[in-house]
N, C-alpha and C positions, 0 to 999 in steps of 0.2 A: 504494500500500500504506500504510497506515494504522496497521496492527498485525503484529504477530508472532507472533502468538494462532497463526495456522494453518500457521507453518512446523517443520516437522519434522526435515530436513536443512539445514546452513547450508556454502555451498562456498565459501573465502578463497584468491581469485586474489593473489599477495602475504601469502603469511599468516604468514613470518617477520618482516615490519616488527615496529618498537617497537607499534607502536598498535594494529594488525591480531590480535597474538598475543595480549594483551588481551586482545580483545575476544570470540577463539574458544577462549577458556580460562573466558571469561561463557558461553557456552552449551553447553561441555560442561560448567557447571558446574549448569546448568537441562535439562539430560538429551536434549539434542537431538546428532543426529550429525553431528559435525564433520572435514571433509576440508580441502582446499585442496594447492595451486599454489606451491613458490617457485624461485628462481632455483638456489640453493648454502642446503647444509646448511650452520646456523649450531648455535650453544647453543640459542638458540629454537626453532629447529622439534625439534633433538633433545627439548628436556622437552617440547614438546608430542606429537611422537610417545609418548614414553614414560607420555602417557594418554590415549595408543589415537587418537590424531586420524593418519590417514592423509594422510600427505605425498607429492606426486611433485613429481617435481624437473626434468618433463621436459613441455613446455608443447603436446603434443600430446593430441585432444581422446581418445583413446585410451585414458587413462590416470587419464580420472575413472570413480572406482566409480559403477556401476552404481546402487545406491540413490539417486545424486545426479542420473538420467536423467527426473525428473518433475518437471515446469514447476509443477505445483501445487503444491505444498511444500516446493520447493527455492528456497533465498535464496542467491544469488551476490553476495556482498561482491567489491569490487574497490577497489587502491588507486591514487590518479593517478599514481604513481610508474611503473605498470606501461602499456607500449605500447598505443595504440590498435589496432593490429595483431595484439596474443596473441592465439594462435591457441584457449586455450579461452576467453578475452574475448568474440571475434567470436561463435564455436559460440553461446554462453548468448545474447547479444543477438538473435542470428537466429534462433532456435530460441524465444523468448518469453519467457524466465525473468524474473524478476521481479531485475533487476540493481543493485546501488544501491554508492554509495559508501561509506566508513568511517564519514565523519563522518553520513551517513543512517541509518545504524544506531546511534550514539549518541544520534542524535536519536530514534529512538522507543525506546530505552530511557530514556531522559532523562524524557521526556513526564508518565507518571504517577508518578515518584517526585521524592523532593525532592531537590534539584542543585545541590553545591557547584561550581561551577567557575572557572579561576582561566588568562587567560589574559594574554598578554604579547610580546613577540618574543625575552626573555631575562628568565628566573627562573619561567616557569611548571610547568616539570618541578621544580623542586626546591621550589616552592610547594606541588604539588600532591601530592607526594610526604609532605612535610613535615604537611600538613592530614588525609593519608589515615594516616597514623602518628600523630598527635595522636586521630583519633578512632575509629579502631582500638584502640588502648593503652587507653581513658579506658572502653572497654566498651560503645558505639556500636553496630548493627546497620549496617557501610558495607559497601560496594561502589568497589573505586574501580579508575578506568584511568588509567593515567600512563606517559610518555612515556620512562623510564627502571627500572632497575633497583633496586630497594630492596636496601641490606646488611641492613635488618631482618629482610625475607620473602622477598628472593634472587628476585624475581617485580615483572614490571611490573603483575600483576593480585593484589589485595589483596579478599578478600571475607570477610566475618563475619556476613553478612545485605544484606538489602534496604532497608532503610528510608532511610536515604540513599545518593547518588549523590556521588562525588566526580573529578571528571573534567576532564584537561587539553582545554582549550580552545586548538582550534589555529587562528591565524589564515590560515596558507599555504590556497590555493584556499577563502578565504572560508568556511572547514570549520564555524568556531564558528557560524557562524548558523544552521547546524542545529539548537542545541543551546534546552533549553529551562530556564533557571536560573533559581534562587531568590535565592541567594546569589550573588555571582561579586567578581572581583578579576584589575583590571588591573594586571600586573608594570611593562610598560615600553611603549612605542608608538614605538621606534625605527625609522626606517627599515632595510626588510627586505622578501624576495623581489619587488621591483621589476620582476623577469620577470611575476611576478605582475599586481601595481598598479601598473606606469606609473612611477609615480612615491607619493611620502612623502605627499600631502595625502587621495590614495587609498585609501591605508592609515590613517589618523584617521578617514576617514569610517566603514570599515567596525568601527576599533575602538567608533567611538558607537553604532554598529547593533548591535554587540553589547551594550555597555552598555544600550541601550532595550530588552532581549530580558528583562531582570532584572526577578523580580519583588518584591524583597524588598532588602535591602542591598547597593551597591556598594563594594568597596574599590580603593583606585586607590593610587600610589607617591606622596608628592607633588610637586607641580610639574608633575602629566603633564599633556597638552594636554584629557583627560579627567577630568568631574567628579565627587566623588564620596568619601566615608567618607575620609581623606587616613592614609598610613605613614610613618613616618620616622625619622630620627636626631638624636636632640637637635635637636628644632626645633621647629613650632608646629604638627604633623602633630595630628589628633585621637588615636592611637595613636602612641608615637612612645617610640623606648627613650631610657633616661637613666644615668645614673651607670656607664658603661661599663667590664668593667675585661676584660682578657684573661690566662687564666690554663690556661698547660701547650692552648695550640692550640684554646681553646674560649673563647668572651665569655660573661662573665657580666655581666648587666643588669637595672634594674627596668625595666619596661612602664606609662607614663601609660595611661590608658583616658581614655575622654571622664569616666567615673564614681570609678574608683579608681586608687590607683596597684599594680601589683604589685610585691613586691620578689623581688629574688634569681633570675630564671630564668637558665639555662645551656641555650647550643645550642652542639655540637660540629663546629659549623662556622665556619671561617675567612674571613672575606669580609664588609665592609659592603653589599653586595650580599643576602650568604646572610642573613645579622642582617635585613634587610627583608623575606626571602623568610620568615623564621621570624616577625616577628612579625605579617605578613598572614595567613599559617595560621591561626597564634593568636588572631588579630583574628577570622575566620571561623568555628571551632569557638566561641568563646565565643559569639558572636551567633547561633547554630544552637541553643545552650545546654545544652553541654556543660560541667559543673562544674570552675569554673577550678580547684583545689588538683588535679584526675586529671590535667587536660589540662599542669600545672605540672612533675610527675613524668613523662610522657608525652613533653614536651620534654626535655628531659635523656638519654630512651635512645634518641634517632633516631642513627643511627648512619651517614648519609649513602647517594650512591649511586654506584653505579658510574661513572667516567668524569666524576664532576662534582667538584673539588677531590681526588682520590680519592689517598691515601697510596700507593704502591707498596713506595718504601725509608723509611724514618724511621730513620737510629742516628746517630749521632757522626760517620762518615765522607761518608754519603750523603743526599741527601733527594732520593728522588724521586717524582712527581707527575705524573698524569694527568686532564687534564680535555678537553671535549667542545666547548668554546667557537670556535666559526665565525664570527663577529662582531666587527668592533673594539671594540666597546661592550663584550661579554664579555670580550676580549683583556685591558682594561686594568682589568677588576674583579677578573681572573684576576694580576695585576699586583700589584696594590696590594694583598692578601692574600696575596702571596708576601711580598712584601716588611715587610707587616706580620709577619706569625706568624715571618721569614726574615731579617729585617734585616741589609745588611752585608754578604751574601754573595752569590757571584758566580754568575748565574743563566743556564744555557742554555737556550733556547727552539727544542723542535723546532716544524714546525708544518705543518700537510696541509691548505692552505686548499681550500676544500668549493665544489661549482659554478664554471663558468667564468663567467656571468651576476654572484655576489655579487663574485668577484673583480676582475671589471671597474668593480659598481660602488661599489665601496667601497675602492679600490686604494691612493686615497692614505690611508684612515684605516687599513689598515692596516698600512702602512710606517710612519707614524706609531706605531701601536700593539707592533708590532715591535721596531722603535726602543727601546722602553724595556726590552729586555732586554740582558743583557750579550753577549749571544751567540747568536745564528741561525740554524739549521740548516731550509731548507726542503725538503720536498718535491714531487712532482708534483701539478699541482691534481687533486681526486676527482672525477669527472663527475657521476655520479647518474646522476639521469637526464635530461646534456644535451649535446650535441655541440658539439666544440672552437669556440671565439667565434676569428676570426684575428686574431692577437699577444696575445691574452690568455693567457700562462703566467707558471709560476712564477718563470722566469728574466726575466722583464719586471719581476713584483712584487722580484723580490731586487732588480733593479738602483734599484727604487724606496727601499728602505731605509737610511737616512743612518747606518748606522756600518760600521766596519770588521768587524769579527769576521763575517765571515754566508756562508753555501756551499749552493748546490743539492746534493744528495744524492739519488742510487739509492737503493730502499729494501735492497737487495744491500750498500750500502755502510754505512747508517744507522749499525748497532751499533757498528762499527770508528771511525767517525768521533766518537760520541758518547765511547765510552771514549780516542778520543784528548785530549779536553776537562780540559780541569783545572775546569768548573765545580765550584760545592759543589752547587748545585741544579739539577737538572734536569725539566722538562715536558715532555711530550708534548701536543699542543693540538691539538683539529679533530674535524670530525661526518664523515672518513670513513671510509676503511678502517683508517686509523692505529690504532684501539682492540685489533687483531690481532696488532699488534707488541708489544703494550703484556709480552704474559708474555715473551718472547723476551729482549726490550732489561732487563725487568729480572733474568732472570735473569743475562743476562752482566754488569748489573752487580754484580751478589753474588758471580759469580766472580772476577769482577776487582780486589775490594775487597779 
């Protein structure tokens, strides 16, 4: 399949994921009929139900509508997350359908329009989210899919027009090489999904294949193993902020260019990590050429996303904080912008490490990573979608961690244990189920305050 020209129904085996909902929120929003497949009613499928996209929840082939019964015009999306074994997976494949993956489907919408894309193993959701709000705001005709929640549009899918593409590039099952960019931007090339690639030199290769997929400017972080337009912080990046000052939870900064300097932008986010993630965006929309003085004001009202640095409590008594970071690498960015915007104060870390494969292989950076909180509360690791590795849990990684304060916790017990804490600060951290707890834990901390 080549085009999408002659499909008229589109069916999403998986159609609650981050990326999946996207991307069937894109074509009911190009007037095609939208169904699909998921596990458990989340918020996602709820607002997609509630424009008209028919959800079943129960993976019998019984239960797909009938308009979805014609091989000719029916497009069956599937995400790798979901078993080889689904029982309407098998039906679509044996029956003929025209079956393809997520990121095959970003690939031919990708194709004839022009394609921001901005990939990484950490900072590309907040890249890409950041890039699609700068030229959204600025009056842009975009489109963009991202991997996360916008507080701006309450929506992982942001649309104003067709004319650009603006779209997380995911490196997991070598997805981005589907994709077909103009612009792109490398966040990070740390080692990551190893289940995947083998090993780290595997994953550089395939970040360079994406890089040679570009047909127009690369931006890269600097220092990456990857060449290419260079980001940075006070250094000799071709872009690269300067005069740094932080003021009430938000940096304000001037921007070198290769050409000029700007002064005075403001991004409301915390993190020398996020400061890079903002001004790769920045770097992006102006070279698309998008009028720096809109995209200037533009920056200033992003207002972040859910799960990623994301305020819960903020008063006098309390500060508490949810983010999404699975990663050592993220762990300790997630760290150093506590501590930055937090200084001084005594920090608990809960934390739901994600996969039993990452847990294995990155065990010790993350007892390392750990480690630099005042306080540790873990939970069970999240499977996904992969079955227990033997001795790999969370009671192995706890006993990896060199301080004292730190407790495996029930999630039955999580709330009681957290209000027994005398931190000032506390986080929630991990890409699993944790993000569910997140209204609960803070509610009972507002009772308890």
């Amino acid at each position: 399949m080549n085009s999408l020209e002659h499909i008229q129904n589109v069916y999403f085996i998986g159609i609650g994921g981050i990326g999946m909902s996207a991307i069937a929120r894109y074509f009911v929003s190009i007037d095609k009929n939208v169904a699909g497949y998921d596990k458990t009613i989340t918020e996602l499928t709820s607002n997609l139900s509630n424009i008209g996209v028919n959800i079943s929840f129960s993976e019998t082939v019984e239960d797909i509508p009938k308009t979805f019964l014609n091989t000719k015009n029916t497009l069956i999306v599937y995400t790798p997350a979901v078993p080889k074994q689904h029982k309407q997976l098998v039906f679509f494949q044996q029956k003929g359908y025209t079956v393809v993956k997520r990121s095959q489907v970003l690939g031919f919408i990708t194709k004839n329009r022009f394609t921001l894309a901005v990939a990484g193993t950490h900072g590309k959701t907040t890249t890409s989210t950041i890039l699609a709000h700068l030229l959204y705001a600025s009056g842009e005709k975009v489109t963009a899919f991202i991997g996360g929640i916008s507080n701006n549009y309450k929506s992982n899918y942001i649309s104003s027009g067709n004319e650009v593409i603006v779209v997380e590039a995911d490196e997991f099952d070598r997805s981005f090489l589907q994709l077909h960019p103009n612009i792109s931007a490398i966040t990070s090339t740390d080692a990551d999904h190893l289940d995947i690639y083998g090993a780290h030199d595997a994953l550089l290769t395939s970040f360079n294949d994406f890089a040679s997929l570009n047909t127009n400017e690369l931006f890269v972080t600097n220092n990456l193993e990857v060449k290419g337009i260079t980001i940075g912080i006070e250094d000799n990046a071709d872009y690269t902020a300067k005069n740094i000052r932080i003021n009430n939870g938000s940096y304000n900064f001037d921007l070198q260019t290769p050409n000029i300097l700007i002064k005075d932008l403001s991004i409301n986010l915390p993190g020398h990590h996020n400061l890079r993630n903002a001004i790769t965006a920045f770097a992006m929309a102006m070279t698309y050429g998008t009028d720096t003085d809109k995209l200037k004001k533009a920056l200033k009202t992003f207002q972040g996303i859910q799960r990623r640095f994301s305020y819960q409590i903020k008063n006098d008594s309390t500060i508490y904080i949810d983010d999404y970071a699975h990663h050592p690498t993220e762990i300790n960015a997630l760290h150093q912008a506590i501590k930055e915007m937090h200084p001084n104060k005594k920090v608990l870390a809960v934390f739901q490490p994600h996969l039993f494969s990452r847990t294995k292989d990155f065990a010790s950076d993350f007892a390392t990573s750990l480690a630099l909180f005042d306080e540790v509360i873990l939970l069970d690791i999240y499977p996904a979608r992969e079955l227990p590795i033997d001795g790999v849990t969370s009671n192995w990684l706890l006993s990896l961690i060199p301080i004292t304060h730190k407790q495996l916790v029930t999630k039955s017990l999580l709330i009681s244990k957290i209000q027994a804490s005398n931190a000032e600060v506390i986080v929630t951290i991990g890409a699993g189920d944790i993000g569910a707890e997140v209204k609960h834990i803070k509610q009972a901390l507002l009772l308890h305050a």
